[in-house]
MIROGU-364457 format. One record per residue (C-alpha): residue number from 1; residue in three letters; x, y, z. Coordinates in steps of 0.5 Angstrom, whole numbers. Layout:
BEGIN
<tornu><seq>NUM</seq><type>Ala</type><px>X</px><py>Y</py><pz>Z</pz></tornu>
...
***
This chain:
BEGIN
<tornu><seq>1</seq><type>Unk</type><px>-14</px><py>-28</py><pz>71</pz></tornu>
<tornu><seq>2</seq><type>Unk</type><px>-16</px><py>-21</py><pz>69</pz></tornu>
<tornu><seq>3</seq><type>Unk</type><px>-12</px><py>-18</py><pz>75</pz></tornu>
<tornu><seq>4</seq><type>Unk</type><px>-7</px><py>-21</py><pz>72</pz></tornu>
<tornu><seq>5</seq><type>Unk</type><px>-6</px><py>-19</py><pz>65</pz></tornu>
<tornu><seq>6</seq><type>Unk</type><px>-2</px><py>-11</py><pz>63</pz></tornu>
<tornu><seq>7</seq><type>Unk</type><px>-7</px><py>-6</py><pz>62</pz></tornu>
<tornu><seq>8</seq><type>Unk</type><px>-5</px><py>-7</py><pz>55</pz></tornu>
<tornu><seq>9</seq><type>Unk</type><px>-8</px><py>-14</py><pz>55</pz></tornu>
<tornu><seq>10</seq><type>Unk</type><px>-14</px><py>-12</py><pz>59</pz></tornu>
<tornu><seq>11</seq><type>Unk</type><px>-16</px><py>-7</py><pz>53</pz></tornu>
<tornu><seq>12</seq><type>Unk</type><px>-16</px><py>-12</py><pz>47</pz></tornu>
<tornu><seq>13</seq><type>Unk</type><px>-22</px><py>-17</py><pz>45</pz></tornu>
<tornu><seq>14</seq><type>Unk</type><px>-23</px><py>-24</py><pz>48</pz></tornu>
<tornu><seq>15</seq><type>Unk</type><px>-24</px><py>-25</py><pz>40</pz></tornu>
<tornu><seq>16</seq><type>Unk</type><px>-16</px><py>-23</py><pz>40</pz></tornu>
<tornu><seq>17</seq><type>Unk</type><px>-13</px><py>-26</py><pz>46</pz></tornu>
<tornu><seq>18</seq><type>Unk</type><px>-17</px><py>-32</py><pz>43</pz></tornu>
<tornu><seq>19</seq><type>Unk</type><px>-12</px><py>-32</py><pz>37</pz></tornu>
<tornu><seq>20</seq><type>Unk</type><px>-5</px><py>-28</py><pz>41</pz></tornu>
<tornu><seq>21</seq><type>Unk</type><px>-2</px><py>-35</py><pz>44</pz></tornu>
<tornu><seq>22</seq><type>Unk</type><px>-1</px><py>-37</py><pz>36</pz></tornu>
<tornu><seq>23</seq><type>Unk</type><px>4</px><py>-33</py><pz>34</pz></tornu>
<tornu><seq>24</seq><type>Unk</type><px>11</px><py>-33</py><pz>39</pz></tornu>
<tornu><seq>25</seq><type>Unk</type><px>13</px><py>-27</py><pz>40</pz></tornu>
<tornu><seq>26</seq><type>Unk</type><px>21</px><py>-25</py><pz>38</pz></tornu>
<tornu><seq>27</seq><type>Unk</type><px>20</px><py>-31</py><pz>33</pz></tornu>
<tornu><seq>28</seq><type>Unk</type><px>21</px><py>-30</py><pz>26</pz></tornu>
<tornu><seq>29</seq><type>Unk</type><px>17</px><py>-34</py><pz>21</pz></tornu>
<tornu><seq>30</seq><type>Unk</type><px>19</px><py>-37</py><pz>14</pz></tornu>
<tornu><seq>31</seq><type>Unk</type><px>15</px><py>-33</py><pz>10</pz></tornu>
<tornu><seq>32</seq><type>Unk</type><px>10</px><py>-38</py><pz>8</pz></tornu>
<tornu><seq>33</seq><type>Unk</type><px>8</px><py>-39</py><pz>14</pz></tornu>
<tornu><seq>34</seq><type>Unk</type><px>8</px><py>-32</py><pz>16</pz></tornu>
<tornu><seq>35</seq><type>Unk</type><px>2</px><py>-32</py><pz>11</pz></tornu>
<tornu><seq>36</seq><type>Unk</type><px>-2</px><py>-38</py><pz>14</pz></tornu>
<tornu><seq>37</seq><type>Unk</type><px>-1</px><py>-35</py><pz>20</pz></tornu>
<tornu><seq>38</seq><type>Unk</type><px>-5</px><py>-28</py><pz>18</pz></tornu>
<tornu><seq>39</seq><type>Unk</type><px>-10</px><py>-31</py><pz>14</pz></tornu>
<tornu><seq>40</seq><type>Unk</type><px>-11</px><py>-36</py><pz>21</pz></tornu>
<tornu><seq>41</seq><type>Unk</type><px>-11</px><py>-31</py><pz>26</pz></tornu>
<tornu><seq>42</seq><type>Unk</type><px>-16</px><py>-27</py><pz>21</pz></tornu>
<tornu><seq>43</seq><type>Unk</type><px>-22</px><py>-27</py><pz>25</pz></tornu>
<tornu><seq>44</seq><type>Unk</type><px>-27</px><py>-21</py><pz>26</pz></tornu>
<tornu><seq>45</seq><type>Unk</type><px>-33</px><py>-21</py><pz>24</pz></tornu>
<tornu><seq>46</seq><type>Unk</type><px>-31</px><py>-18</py><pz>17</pz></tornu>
<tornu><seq>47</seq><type>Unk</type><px>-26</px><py>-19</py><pz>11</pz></tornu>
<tornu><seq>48</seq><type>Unk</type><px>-20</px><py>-17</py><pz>14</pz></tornu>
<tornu><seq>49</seq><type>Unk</type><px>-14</px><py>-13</py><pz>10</pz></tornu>
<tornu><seq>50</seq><type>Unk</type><px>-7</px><py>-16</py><pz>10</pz></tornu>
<tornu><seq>51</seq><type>Unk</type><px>-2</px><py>-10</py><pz>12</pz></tornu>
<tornu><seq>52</seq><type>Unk</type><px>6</px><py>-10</py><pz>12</pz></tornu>
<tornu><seq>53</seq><type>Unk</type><px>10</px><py>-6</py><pz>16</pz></tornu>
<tornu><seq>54</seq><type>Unk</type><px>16</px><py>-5</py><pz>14</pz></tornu>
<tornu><seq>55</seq><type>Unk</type><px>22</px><py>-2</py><pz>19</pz></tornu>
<tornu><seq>56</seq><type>Unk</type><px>28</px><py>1</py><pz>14</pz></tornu>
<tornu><seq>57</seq><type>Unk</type><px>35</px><py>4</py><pz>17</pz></tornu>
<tornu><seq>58</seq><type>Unk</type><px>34</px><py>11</py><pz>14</pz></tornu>
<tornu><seq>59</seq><type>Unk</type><px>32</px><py>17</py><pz>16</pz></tornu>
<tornu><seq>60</seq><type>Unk</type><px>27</px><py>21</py><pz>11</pz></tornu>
<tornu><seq>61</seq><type>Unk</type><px>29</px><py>28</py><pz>13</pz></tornu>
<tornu><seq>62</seq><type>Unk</type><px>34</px><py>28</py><pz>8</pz></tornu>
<tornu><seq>63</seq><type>Unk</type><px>32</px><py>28</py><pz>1</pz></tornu>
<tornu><seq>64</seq><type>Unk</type><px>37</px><py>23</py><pz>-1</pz></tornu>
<tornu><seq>65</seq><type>Unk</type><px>34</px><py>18</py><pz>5</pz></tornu>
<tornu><seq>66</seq><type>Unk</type><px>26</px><py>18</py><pz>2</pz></tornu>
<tornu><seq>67</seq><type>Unk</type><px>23</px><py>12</py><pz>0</pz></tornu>
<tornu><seq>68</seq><type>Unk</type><px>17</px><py>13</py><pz>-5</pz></tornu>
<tornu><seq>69</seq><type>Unk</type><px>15</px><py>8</py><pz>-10</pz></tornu>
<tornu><seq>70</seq><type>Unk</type><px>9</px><py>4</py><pz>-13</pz></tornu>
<tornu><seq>71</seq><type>Unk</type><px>9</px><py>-3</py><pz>-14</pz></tornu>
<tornu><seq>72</seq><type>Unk</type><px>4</px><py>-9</py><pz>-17</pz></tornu>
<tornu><seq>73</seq><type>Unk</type><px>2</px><py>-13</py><pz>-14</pz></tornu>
<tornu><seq>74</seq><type>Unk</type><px>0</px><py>-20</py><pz>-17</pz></tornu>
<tornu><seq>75</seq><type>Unk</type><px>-4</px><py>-23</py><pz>-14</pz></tornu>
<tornu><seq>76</seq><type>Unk</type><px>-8</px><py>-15</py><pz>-14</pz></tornu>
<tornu><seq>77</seq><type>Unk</type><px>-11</px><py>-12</py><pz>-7</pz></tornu>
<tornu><seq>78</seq><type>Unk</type><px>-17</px><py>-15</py><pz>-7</pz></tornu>
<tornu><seq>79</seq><type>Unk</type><px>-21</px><py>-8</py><pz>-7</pz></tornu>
<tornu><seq>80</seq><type>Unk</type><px>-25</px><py>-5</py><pz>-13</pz></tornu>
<tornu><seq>81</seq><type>Unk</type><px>-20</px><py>2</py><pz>-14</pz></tornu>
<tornu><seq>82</seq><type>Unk</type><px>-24</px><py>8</py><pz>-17</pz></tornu>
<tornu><seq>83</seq><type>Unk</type><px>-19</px><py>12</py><pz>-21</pz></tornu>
<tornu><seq>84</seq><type>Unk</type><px>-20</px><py>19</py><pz>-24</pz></tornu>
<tornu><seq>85</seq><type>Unk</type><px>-16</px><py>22</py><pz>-30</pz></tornu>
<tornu><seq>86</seq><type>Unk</type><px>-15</px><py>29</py><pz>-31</pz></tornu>
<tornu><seq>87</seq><type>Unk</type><px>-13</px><py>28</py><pz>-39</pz></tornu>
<tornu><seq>88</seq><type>Unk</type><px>-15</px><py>32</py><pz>-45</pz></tornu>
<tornu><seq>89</seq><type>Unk</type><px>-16</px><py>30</py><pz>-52</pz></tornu>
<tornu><seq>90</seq><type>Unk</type><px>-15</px><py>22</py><pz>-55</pz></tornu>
<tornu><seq>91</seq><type>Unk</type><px>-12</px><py>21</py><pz>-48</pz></tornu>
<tornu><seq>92</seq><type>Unk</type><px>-19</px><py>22</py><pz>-44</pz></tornu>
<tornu><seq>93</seq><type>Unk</type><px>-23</px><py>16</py><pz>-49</pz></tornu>
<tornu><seq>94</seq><type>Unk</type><px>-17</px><py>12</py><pz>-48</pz></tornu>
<tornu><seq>95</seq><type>Unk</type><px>-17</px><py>14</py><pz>-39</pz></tornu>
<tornu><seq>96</seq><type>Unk</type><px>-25</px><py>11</py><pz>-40</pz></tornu>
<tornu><seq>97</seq><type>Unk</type><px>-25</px><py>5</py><pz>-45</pz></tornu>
<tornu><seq>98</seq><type>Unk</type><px>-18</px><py>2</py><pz>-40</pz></tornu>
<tornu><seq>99</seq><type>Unk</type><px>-24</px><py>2</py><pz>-34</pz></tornu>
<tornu><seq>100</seq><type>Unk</type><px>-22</px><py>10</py><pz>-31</pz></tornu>
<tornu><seq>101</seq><type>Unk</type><px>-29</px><py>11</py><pz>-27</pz></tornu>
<tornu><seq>102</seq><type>Unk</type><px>-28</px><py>18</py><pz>-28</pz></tornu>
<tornu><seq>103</seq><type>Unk</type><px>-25</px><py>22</py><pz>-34</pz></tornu>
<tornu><seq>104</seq><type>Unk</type><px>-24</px><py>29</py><pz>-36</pz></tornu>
<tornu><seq>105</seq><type>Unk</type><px>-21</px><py>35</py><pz>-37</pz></tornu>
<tornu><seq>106</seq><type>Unk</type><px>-23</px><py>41</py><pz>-34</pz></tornu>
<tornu><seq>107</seq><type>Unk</type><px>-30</px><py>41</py><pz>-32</pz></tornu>
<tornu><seq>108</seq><type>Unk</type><px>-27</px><py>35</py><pz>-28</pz></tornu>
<tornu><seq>109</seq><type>Unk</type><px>-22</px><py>40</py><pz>-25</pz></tornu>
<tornu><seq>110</seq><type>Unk</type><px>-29</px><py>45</py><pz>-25</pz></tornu>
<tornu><seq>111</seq><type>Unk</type><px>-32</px><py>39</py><pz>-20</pz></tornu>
<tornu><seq>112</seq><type>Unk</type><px>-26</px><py>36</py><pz>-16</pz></tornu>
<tornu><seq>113</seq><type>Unk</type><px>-26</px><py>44</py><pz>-14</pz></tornu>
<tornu><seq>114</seq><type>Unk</type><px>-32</px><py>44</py><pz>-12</pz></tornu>
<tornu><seq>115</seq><type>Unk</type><px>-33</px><py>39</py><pz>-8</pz></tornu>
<tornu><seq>116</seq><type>Unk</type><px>-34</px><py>32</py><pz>-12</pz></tornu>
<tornu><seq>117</seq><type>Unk</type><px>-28</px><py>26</py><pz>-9</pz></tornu>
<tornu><seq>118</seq><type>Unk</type><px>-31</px><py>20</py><pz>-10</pz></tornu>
<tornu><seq>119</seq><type>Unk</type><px>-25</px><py>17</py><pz>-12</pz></tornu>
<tornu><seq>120</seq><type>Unk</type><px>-19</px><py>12</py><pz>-10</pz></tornu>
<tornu><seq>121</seq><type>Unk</type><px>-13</px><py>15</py><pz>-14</pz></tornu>
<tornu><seq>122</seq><type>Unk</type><px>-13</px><py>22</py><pz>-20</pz></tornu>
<tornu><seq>123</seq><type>Unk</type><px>-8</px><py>21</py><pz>-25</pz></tornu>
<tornu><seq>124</seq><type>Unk</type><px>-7</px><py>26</py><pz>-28</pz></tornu>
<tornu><seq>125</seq><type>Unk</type><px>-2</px><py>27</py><pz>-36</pz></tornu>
<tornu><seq>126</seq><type>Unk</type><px>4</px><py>32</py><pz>-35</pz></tornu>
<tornu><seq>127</seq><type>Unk</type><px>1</px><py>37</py><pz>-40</pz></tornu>
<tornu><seq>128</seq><type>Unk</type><px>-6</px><py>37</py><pz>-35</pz></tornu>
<tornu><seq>129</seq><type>Unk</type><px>-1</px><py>38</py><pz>-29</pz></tornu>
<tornu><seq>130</seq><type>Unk</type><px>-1</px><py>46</py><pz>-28</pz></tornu>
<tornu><seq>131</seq><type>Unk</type><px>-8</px><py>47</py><pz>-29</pz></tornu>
<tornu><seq>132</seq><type>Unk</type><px>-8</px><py>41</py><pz>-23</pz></tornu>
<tornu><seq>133</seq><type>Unk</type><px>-4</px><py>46</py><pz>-18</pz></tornu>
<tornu><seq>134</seq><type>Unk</type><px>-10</px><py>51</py><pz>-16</pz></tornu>
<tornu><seq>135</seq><type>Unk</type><px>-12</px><py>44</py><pz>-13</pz></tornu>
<tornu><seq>136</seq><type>Unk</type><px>-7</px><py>42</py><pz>-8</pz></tornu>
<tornu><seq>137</seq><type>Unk</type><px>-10</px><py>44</py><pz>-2</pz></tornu>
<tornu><seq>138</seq><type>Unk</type><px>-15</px><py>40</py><pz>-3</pz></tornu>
<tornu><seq>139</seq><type>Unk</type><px>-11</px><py>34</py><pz>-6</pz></tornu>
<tornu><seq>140</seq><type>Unk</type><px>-5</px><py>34</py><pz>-2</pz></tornu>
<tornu><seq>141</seq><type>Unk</type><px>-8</px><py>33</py><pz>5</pz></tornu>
<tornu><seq>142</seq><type>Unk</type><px>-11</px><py>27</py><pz>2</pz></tornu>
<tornu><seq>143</seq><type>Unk</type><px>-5</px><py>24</py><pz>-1</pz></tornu>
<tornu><seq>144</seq><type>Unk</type><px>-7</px><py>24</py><pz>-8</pz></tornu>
<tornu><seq>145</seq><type>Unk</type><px>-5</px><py>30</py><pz>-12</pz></tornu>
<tornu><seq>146</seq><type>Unk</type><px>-1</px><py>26</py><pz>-18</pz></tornu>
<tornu><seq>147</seq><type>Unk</type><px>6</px><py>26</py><pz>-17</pz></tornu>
<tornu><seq>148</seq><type>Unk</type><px>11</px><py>23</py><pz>-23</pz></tornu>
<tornu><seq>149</seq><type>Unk</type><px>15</px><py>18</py><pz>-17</pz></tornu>
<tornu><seq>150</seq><type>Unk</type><px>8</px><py>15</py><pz>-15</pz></tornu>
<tornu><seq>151</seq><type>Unk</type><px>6</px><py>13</py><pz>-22</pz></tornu>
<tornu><seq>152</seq><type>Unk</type><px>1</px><py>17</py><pz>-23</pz></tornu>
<tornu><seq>153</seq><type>Unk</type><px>3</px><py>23</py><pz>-28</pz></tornu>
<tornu><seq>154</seq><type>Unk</type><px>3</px><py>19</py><pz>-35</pz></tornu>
<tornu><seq>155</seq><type>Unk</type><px>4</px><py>21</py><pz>-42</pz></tornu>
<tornu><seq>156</seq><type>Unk</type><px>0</px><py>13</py><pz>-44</pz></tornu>
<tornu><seq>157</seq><type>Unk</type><px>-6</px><py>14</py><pz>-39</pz></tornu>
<tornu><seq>158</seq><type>Unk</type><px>-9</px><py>7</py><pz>-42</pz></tornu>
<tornu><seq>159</seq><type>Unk</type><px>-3</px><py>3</py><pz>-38</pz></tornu>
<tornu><seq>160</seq><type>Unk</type><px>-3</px><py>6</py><pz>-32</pz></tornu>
<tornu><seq>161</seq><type>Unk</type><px>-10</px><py>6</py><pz>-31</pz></tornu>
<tornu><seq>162</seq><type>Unk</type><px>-10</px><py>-1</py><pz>-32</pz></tornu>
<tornu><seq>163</seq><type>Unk</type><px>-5</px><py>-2</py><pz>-27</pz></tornu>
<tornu><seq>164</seq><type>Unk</type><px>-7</px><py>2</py><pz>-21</pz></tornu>
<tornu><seq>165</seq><type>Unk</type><px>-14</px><py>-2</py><pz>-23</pz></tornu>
<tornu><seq>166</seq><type>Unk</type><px>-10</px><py>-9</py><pz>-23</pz></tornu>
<tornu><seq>167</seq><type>Unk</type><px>-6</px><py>-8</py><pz>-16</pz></tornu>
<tornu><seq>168</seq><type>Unk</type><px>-1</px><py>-3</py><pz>-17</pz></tornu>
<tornu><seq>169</seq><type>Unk</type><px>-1</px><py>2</py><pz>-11</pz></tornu>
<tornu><seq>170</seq><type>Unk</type><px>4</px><py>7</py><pz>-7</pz></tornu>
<tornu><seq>171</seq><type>Unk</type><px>7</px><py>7</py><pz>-1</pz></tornu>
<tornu><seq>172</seq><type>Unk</type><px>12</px><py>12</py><pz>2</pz></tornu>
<tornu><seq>173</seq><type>Unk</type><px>16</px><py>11</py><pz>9</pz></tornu>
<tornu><seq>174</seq><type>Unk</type><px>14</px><py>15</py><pz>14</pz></tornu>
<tornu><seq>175</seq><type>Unk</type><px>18</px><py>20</py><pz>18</pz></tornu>
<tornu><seq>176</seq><type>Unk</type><px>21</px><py>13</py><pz>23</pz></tornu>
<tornu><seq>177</seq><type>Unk</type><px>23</px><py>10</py><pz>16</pz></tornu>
<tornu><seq>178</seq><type>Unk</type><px>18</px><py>6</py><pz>17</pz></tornu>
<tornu><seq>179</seq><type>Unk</type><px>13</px><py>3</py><pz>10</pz></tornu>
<tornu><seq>180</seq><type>Unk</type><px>6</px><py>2</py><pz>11</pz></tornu>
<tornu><seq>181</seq><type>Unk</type><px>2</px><py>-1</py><pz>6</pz></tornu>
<tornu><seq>182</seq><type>Unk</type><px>-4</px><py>-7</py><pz>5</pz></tornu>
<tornu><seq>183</seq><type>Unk</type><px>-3</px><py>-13</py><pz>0</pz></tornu>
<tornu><seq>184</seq><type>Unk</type><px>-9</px><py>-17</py><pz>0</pz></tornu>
<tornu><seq>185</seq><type>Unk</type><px>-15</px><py>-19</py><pz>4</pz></tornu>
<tornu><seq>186</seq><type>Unk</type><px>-14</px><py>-24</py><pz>9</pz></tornu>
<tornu><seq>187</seq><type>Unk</type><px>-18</px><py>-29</py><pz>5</pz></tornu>
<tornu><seq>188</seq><type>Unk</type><px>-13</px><py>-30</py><pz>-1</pz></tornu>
<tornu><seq>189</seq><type>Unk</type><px>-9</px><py>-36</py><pz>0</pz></tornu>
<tornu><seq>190</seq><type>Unk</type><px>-3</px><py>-36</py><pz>4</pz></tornu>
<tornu><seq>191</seq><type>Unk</type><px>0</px><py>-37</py><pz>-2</pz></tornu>
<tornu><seq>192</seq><type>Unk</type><px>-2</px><py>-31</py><pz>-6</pz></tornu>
<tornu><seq>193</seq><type>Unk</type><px>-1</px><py>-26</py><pz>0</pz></tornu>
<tornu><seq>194</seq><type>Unk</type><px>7</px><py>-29</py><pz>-1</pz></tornu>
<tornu><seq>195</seq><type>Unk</type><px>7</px><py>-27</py><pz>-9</pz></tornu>
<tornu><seq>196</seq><type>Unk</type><px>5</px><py>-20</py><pz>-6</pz></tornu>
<tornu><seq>197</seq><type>Unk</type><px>9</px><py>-20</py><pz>0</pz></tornu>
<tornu><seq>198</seq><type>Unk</type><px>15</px><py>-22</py><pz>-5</pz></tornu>
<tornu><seq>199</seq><type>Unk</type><px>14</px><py>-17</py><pz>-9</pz></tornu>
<tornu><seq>200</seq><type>Unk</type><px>13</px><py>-12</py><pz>-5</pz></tornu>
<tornu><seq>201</seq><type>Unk</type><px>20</px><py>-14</py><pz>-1</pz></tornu>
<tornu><seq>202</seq><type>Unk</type><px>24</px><py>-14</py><pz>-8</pz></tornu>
<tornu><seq>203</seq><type>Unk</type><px>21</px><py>-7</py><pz>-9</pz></tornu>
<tornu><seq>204</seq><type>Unk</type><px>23</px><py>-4</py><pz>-4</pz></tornu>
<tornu><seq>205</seq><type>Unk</type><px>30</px><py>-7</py><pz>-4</pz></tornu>
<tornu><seq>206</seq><type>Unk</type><px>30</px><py>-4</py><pz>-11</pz></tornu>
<tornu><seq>207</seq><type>Unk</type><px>28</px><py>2</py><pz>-9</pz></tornu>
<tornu><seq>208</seq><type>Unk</type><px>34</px><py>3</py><pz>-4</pz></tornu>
<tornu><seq>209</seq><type>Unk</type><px>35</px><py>10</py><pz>-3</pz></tornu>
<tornu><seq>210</seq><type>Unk</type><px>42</px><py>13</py><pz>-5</pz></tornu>
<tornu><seq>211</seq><type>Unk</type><px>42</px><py>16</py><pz>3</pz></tornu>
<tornu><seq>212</seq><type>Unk</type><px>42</px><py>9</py><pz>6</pz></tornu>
<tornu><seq>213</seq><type>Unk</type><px>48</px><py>6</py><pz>8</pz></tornu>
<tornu><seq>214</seq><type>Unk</type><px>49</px><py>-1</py><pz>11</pz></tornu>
<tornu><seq>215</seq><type>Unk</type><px>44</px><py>-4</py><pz>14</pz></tornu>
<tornu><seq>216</seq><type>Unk</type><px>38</px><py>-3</py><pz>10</pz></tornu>
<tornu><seq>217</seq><type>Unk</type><px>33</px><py>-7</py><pz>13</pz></tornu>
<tornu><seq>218</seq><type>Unk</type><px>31</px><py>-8</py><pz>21</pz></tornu>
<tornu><seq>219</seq><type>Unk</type><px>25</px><py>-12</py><pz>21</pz></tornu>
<tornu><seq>220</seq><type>Unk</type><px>19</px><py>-14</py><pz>17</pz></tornu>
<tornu><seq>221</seq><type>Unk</type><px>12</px><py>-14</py><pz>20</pz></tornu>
<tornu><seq>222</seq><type>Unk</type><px>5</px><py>-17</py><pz>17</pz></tornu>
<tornu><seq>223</seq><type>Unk</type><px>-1</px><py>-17</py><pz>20</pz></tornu>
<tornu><seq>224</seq><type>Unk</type><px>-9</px><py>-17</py><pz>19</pz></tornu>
<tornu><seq>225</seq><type>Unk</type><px>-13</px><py>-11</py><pz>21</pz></tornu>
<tornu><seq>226</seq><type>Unk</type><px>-16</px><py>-14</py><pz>27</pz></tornu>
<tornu><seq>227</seq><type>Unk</type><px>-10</px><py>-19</py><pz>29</pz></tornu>
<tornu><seq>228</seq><type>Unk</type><px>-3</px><py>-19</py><pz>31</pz></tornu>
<tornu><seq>229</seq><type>Unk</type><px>4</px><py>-18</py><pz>29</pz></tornu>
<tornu><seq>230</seq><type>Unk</type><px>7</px><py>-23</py><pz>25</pz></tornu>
<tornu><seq>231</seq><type>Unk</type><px>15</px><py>-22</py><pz>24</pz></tornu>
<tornu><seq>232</seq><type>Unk</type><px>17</px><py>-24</py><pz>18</pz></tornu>
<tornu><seq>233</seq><type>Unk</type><px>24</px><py>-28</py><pz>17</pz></tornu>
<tornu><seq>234</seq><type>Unk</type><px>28</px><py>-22</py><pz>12</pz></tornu>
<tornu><seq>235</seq><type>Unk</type><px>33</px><py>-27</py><pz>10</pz></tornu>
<tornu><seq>236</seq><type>Unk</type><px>29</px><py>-33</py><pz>7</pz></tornu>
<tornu><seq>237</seq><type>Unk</type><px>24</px><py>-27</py><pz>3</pz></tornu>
<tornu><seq>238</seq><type>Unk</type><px>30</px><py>-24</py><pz>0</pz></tornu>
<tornu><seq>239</seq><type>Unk</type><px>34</px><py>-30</py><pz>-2</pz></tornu>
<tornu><seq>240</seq><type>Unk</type><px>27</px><py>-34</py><pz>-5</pz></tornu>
<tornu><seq>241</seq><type>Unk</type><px>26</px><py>-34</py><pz>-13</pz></tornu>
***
């Protein structure tokens, strides 16, 4: 039986083969479906994050064909976020009392240049920003130098800890046009990962950038960490309320 199989198949798990034969390849589930589908095939021997990837019909080395955004997610991502804030005056107390784990101004630069990265995501006020430049080598490579498209320079840092806190997150099309990110964990109820998923679905489509011309989606594609590709049927999830 093993001679049989592509050399691609011969290097997955039993555990993945196990659960392969119960998504049809080229088929598209309704959405729902799509969602019960994940949580079912989900069966390491961990919790399993739910990704969606996103193939869109733009070509990101025109600036007018980039895609950067933030979405929340409603039923949130099902991970504990740690956020630090680069703030001054009342906005610090404020950073702190709505849950930041870290808050300063700054010494906190003073440390993050020193070394100290014990967070997910580093809000930053515009009046804070200039002093944050010195740090761009050291945050930029990581992806978390605050940028005002991504939601993380704000004037009301309460607000935008809370929300990144909640289940907002980021995302950005990669150099093939295509959007990667997480929206929940494989043990959310399918129906919770669909609120996720549609919302992630009408975002993207309201932020279409100005550069993309006709055809703006070219497929949709769900999956656990550990489990297989589950396409994703576009029109049903754009037309649902």
């Amino acid at each position: 039986e093993r001679a049989k199989m592509s050399y691609k198949e011969r290097h997955r798990s039993r555990r993945f083969r196990a659960v392969q034969p119960s998504v049809e390849k080229g088929v598209e589930y309704a959405p729902l479906e799509a969602c019960q589908k994940l949580v079912e095939c989900a069966t390491a021997g961990f919790t399993e994050t739910a990704e969606v990837h996103a193939r869109l019909n733009i070509n990101p080395k025109y600036t007018d064909q980039q895609l950067r955004a933030t979405v929340s997610l409603p039923k949130g991502t099902g991970q504990k976020v740690s956020v630090a804030v680069v703030a001054s005056g009342d906005q610090v107390q404020a950073a702190k009392d709505a849950g930041a784990d870290f808050a300063g101004g700054e010494e906190l630069i003073a440390e993050i240049q020193g070394g100290m990265m014990d967070f997910d995501k580093l809000l930053a006020t515009p009046q804070m920003m200039p002093k944050l430049a010195k740090l761009g080598r050291v945050l930029g490579p990581r992806g978390l130098m605050p940028n005002p498209k991504a939601g993380t320079v704000s004037t009301d840092m309460a607000a935008a800890v809370a929300e990144f806190k909640g289940g907002k997150i980021e995302y950005r099309a990669d150099k093939g046009g295509v959007a990667h990110m997480r929206f929940g964990k494989a043990d959310f109820a399918p129906e919770d990962l669909y609120a996720n998923l549609k919302a992630i679905c009408d975002n993207i489509e309201a932020n279409r950038p100005s550069g993309a011309k006709g055809i703006y989606w070219r497929s949709l594609y769900i999956s656990s960490t550990m489990g297989p590709s589950i396409k994703v049927d576009l029109s049903t999830l754009k037309s649902a309320a």
